[in-house]
mmCIF file of the N, C-alpha and C atoms, coordinates in Angstrom:
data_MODEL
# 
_entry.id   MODEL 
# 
loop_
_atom_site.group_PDB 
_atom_site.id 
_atom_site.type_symbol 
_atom_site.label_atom_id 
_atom_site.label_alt_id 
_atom_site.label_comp_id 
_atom_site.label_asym_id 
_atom_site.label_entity_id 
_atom_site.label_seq_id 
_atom_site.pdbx_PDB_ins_code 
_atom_site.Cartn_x 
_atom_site.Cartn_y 
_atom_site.Cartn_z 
_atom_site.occupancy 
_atom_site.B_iso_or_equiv 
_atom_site.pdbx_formal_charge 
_atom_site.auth_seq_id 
_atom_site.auth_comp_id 
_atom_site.auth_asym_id 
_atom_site.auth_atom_id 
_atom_site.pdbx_PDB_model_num 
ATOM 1   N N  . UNK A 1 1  ? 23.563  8.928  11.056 1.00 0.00 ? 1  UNK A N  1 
ATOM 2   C CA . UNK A 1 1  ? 23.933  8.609  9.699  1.00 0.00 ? 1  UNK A CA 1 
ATOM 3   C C  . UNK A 1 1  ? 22.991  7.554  9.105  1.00 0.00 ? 1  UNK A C  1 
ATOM 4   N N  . UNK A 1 2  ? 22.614  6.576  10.068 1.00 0.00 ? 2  UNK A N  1 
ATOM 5   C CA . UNK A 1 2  ? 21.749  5.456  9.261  1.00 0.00 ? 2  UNK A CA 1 
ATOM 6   C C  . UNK A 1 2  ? 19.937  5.828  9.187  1.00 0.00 ? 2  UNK A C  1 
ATOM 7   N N  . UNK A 1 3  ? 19.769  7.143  9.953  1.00 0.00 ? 3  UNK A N  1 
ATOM 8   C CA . UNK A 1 3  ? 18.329  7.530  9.476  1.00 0.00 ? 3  UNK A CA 1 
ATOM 9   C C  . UNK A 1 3  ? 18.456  8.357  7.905  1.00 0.00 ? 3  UNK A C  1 
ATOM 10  N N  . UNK A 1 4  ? 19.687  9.136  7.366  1.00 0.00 ? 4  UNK A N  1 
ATOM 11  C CA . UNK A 1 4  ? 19.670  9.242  6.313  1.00 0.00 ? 4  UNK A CA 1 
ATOM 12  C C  . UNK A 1 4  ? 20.038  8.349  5.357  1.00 0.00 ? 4  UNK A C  1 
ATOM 13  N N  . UNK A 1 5  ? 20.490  6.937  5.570  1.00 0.00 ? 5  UNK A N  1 
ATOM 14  C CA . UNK A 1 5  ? 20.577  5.928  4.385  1.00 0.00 ? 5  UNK A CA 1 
ATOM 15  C C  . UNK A 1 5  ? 19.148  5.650  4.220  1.00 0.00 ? 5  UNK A C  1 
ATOM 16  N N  . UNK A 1 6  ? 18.093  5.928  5.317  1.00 0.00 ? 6  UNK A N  1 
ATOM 17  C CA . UNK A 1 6  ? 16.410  4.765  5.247  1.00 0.00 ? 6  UNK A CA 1 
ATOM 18  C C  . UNK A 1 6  ? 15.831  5.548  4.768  1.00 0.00 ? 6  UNK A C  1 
ATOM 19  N N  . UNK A 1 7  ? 15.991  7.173  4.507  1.00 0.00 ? 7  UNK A N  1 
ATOM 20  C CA . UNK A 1 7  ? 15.064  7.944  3.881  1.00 0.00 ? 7  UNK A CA 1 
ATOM 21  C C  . UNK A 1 7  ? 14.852  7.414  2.969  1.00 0.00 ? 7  UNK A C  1 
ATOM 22  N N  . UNK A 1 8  ? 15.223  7.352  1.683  1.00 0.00 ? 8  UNK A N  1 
ATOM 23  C CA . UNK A 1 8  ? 14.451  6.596  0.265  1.00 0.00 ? 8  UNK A CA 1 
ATOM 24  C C  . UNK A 1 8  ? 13.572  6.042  0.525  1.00 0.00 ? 8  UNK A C  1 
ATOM 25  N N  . UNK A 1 9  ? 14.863  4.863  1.346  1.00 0.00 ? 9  UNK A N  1 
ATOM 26  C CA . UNK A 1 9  ? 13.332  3.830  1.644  1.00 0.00 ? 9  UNK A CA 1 
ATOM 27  C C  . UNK A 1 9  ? 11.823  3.848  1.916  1.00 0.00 ? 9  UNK A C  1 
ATOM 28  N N  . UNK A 1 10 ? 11.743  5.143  2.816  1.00 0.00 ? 10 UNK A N  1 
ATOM 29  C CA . UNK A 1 10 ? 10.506  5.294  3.772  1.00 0.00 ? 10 UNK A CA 1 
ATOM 30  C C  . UNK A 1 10 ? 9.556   5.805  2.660  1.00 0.00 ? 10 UNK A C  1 
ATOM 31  N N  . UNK A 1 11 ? 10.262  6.610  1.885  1.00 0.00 ? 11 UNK A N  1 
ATOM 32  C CA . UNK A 1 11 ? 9.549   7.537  1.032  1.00 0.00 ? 11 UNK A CA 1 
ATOM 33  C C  . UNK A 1 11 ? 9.248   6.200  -0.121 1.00 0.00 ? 11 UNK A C  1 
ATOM 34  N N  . UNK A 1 12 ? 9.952   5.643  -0.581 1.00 0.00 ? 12 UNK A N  1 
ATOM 35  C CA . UNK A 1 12 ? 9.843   4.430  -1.725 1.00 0.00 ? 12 UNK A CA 1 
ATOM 36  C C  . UNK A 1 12 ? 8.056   3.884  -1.187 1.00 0.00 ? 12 UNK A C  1 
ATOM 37  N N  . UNK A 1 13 ? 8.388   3.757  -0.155 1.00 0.00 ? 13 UNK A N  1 
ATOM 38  C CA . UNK A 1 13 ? 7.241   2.444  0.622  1.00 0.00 ? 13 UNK A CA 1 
ATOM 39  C C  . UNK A 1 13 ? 5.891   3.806  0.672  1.00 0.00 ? 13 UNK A C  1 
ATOM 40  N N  . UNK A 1 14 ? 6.218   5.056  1.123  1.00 0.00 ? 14 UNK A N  1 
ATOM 41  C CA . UNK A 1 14 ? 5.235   5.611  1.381  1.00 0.00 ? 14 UNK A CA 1 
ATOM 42  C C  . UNK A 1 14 ? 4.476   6.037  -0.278 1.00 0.00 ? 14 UNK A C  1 
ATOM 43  N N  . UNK A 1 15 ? 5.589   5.986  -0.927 1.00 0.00 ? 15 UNK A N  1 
ATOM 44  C CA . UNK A 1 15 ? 4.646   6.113  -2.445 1.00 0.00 ? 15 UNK A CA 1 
ATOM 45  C C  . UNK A 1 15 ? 4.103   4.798  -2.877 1.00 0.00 ? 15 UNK A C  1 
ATOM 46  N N  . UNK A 1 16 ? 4.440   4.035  -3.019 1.00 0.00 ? 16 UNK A N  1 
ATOM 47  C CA . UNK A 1 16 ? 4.237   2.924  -2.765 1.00 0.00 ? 16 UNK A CA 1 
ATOM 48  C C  . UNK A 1 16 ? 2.678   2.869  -2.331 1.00 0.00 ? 16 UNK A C  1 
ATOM 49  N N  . UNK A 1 17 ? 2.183   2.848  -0.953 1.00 0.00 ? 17 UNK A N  1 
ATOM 50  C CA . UNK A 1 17 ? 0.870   2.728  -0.252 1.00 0.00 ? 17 UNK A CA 1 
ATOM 51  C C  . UNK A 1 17 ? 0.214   3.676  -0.924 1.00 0.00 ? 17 UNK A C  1 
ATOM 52  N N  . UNK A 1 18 ? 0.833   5.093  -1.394 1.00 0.00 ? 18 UNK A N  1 
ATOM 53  C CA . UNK A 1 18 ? -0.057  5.668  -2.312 1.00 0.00 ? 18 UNK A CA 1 
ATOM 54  C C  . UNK A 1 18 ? -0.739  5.124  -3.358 1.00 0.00 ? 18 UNK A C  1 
ATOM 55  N N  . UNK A 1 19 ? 0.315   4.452  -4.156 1.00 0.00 ? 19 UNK A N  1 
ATOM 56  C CA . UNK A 1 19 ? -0.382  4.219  -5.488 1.00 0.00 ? 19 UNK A CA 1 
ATOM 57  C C  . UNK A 1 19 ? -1.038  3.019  -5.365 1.00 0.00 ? 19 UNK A C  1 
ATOM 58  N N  . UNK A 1 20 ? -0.666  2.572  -4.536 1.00 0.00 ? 20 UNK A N  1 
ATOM 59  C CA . UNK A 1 20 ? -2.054  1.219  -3.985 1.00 0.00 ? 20 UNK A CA 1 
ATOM 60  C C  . UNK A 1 20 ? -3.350  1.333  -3.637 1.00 0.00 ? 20 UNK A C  1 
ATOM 61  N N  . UNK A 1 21 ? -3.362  2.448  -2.881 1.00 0.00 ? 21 UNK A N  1 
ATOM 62  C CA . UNK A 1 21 ? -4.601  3.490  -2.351 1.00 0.00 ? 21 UNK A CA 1 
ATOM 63  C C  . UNK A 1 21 ? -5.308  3.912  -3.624 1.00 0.00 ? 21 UNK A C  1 
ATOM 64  N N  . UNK A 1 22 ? -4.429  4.405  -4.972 1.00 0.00 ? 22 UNK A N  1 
ATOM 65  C CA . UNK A 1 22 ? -5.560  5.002  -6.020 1.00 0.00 ? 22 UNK A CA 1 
ATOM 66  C C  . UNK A 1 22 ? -6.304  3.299  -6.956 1.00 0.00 ? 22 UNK A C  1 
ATOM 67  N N  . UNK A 1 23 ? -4.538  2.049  -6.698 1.00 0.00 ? 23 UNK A N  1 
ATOM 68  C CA . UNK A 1 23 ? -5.333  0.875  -7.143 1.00 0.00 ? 23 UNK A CA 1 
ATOM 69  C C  . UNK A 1 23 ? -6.542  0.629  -6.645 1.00 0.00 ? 23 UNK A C  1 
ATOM 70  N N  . UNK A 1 24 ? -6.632  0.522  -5.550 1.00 0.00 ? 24 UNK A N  1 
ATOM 71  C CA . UNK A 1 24 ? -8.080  0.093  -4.903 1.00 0.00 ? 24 UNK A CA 1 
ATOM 72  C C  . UNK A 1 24 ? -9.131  0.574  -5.190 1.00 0.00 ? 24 UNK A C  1 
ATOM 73  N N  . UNK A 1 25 ? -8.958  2.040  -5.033 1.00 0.00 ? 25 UNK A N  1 
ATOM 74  C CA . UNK A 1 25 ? -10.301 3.222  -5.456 1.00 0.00 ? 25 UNK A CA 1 
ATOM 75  C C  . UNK A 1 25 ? -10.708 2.721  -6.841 1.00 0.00 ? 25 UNK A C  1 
ATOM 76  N N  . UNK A 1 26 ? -9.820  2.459  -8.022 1.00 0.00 ? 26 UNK A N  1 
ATOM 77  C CA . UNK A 1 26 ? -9.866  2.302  -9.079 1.00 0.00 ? 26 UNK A CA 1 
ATOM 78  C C  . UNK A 1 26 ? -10.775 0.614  -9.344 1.00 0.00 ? 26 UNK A C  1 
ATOM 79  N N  . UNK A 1 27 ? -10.726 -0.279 -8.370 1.00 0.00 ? 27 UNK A N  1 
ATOM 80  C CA . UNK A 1 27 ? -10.732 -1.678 -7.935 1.00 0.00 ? 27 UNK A CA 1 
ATOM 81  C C  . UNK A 1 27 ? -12.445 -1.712 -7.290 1.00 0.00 ? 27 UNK A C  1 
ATOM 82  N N  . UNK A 1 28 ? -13.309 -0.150 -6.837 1.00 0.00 ? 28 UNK A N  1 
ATOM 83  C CA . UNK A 1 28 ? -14.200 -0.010 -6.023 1.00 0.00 ? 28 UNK A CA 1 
ATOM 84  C C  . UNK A 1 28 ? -13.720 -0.584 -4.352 1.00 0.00 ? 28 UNK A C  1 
ATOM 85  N N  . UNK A 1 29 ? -12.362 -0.500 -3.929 1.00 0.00 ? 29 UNK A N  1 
ATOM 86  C CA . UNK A 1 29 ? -12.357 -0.951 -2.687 1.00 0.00 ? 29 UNK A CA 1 
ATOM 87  C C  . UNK A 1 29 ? -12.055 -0.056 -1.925 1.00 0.00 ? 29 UNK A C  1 
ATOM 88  N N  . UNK A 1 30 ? -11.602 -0.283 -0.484 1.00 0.00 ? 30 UNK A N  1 
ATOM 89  C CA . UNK A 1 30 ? -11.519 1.318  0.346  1.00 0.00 ? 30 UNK A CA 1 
ATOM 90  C C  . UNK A 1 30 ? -10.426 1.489  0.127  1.00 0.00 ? 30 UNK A C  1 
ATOM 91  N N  . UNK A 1 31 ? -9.992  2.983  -0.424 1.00 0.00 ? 31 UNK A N  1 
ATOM 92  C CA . UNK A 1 31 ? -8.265  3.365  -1.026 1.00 0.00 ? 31 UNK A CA 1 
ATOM 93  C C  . UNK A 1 31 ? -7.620  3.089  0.940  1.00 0.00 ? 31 UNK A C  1 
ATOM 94  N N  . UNK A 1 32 ? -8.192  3.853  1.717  1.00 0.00 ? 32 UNK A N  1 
ATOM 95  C CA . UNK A 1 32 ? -7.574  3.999  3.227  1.00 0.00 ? 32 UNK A CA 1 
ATOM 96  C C  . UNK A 1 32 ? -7.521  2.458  3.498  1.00 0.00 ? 32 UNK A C  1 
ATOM 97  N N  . UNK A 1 33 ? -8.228  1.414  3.660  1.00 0.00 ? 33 UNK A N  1 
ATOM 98  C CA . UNK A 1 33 ? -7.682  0.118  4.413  1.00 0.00 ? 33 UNK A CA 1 
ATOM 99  C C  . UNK A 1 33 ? -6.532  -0.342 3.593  1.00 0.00 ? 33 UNK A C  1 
ATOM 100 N N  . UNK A 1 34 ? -6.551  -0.122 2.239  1.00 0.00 ? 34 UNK A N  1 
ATOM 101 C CA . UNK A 1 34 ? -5.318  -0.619 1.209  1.00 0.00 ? 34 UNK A CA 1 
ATOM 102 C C  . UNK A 1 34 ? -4.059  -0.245 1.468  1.00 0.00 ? 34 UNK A C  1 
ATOM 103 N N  . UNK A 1 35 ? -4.470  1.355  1.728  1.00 0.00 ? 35 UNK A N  1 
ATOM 104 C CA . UNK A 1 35 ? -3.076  2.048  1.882  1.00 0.00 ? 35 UNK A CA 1 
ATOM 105 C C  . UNK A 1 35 ? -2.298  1.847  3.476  1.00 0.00 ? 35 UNK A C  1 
ATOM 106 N N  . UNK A 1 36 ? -3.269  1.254  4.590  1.00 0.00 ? 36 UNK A N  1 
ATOM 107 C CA . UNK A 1 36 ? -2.913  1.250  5.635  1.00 0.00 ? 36 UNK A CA 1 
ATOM 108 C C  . UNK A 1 36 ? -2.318  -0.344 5.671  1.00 0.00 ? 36 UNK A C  1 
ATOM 109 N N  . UNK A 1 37 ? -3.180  -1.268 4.856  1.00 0.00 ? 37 UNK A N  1 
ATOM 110 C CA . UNK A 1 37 ? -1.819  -2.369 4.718  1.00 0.00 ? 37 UNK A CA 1 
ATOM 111 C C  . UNK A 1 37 ? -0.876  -2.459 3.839  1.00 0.00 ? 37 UNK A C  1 
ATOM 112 N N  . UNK A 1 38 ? -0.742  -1.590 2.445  1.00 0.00 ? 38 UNK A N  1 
ATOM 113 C CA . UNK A 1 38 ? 0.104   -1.119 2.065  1.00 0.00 ? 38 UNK A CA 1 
ATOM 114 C C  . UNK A 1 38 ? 1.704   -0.892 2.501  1.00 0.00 ? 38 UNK A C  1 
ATOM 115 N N  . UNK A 1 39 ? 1.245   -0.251 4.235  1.00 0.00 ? 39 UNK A N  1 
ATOM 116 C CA . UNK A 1 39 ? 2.380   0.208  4.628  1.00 0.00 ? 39 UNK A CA 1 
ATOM 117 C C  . UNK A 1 39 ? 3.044   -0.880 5.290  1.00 0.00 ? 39 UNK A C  1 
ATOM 118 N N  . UNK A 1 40 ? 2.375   -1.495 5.911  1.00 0.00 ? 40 UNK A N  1 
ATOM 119 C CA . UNK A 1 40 ? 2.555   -3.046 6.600  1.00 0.00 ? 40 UNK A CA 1 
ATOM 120 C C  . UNK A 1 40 ? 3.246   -3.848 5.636  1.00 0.00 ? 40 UNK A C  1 
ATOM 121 N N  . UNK A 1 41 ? 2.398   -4.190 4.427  1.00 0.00 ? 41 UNK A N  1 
ATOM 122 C CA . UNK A 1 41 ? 2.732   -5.481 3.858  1.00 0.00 ? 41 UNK A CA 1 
ATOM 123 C C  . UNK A 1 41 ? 3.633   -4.806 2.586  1.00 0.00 ? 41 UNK A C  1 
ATOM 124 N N  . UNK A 1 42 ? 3.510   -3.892 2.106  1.00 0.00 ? 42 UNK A N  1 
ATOM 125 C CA . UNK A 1 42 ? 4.324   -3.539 0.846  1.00 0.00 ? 42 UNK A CA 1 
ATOM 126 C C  . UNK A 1 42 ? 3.694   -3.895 -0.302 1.00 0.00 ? 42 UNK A C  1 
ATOM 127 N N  . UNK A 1 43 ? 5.158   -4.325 -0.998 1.00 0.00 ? 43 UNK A N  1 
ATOM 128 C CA . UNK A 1 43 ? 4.883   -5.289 -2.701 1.00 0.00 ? 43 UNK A CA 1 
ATOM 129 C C  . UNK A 1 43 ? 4.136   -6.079 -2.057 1.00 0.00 ? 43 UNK A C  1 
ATOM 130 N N  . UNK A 1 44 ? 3.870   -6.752 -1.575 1.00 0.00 ? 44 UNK A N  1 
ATOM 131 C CA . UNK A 1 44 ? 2.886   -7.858 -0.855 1.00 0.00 ? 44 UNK A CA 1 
ATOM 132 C C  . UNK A 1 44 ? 0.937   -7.869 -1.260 1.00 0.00 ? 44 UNK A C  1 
ATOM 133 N N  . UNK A 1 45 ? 1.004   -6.393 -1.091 1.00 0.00 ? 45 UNK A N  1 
ATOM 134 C CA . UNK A 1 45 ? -0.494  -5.928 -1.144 1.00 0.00 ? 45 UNK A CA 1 
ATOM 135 C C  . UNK A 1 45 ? -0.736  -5.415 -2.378 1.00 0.00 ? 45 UNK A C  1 
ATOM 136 N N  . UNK A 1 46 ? 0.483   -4.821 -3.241 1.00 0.00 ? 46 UNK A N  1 
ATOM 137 C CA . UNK A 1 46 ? 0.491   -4.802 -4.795 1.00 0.00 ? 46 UNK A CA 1 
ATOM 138 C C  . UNK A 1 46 ? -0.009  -5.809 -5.362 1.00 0.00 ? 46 UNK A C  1 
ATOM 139 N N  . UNK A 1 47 ? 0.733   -7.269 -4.904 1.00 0.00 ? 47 UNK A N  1 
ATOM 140 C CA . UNK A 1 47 ? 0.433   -7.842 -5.962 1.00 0.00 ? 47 UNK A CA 1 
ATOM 141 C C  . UNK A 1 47 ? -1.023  -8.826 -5.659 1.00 0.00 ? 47 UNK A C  1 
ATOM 142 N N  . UNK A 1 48 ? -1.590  -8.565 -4.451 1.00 0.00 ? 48 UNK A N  1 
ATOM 143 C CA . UNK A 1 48 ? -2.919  -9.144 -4.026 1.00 0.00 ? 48 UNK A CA 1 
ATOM 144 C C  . UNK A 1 48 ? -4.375  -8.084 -4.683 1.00 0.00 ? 48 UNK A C  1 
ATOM 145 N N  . UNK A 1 49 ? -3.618  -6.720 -5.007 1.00 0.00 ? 49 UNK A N  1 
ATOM 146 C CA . UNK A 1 49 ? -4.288  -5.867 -5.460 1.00 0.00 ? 49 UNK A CA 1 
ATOM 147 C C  . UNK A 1 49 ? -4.752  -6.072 -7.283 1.00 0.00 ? 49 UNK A C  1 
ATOM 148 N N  . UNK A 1 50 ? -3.333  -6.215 -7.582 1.00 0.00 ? 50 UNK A N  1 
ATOM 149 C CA . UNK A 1 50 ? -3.496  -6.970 -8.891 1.00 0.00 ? 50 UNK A CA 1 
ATOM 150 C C  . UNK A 1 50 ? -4.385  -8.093 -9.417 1.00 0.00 ? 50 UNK A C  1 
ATOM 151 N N  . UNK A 1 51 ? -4.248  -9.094 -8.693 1.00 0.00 ? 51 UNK A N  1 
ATOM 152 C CA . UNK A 1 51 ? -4.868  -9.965 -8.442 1.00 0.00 ? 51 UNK A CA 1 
ATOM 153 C C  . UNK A 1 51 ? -6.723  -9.959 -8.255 1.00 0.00 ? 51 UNK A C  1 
ATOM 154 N N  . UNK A 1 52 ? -6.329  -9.599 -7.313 1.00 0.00 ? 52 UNK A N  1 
ATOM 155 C CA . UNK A 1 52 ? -7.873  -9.343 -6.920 1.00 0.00 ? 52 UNK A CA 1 
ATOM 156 C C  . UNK A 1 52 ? -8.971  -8.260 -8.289 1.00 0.00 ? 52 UNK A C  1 
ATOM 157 N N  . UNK A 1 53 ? -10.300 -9.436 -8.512 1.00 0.00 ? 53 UNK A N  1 
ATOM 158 C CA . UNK A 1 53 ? -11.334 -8.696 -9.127 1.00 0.00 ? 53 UNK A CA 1 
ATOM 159 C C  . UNK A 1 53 ? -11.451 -7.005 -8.602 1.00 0.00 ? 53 UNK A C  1 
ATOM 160 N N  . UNK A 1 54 ? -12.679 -6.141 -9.995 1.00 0.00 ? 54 UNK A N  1 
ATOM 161 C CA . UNK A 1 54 ? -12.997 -5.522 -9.547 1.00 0.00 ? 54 UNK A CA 1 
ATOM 162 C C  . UNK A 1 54 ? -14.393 -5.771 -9.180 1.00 0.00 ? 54 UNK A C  1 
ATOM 163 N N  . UNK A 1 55 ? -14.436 -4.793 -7.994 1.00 0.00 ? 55 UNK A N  1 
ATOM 164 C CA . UNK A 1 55 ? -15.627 -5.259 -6.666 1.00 0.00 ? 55 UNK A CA 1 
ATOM 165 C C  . UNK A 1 55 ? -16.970 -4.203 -7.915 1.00 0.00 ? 55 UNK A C  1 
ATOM 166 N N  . UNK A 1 56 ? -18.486 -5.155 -8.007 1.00 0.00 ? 56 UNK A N  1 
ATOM 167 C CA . UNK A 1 56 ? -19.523 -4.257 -8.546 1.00 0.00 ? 56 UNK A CA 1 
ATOM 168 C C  . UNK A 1 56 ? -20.143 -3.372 -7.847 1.00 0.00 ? 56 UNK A C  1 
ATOM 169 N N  . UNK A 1 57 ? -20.233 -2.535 -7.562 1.00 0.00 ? 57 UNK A N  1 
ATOM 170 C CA . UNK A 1 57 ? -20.996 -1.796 -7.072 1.00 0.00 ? 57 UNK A CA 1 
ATOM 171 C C  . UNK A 1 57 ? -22.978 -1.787 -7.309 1.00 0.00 ? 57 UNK A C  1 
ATOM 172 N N  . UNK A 1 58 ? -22.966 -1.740 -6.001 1.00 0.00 ? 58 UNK A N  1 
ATOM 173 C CA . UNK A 1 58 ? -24.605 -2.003 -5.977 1.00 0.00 ? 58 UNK A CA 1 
ATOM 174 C C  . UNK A 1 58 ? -25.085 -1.007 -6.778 1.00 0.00 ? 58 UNK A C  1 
ATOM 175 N N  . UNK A 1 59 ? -26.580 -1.260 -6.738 1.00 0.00 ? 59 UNK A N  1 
ATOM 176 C CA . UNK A 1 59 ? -27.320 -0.443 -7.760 1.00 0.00 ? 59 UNK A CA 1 
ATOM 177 C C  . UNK A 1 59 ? -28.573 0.106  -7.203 1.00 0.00 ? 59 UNK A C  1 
ATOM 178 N N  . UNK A 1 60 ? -28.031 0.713  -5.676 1.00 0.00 ? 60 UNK A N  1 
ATOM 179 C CA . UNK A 1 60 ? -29.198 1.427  -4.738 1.00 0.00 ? 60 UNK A CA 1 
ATOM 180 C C  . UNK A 1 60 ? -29.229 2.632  -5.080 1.00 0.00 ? 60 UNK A C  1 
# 
């Protein structure tokens, strides 16, 4: 019974690391390391994502 109360949850958090993953890409950073602490840290990495400049990209 209590693995179907955490479903939302899992799914909340796993969209969640998604849309952190397209912040980053959007940010020039790696969408995969974002989304992999994403899952770790949560709102946590949202709002460091926010935060954080966007990265310039070289000009090789």
């Amino acid at each position: 019974m209590a693995d179907a109360q955490a479903a939302p949850w899992f799914v909340g958090w796993g969209t969640l690391a998604l849309i952190n993953a397209g912040l980053a890409q959007g940010k020039n950073r790696s969408g995969l390391l974002w989304f992999l602490l994403s899952l770790v840290l949560g709102p946590i990495a949202t709002l460091v994502l926010v935060l954080l400049p966007k990265v310039r990209q070289k000009m090789f």
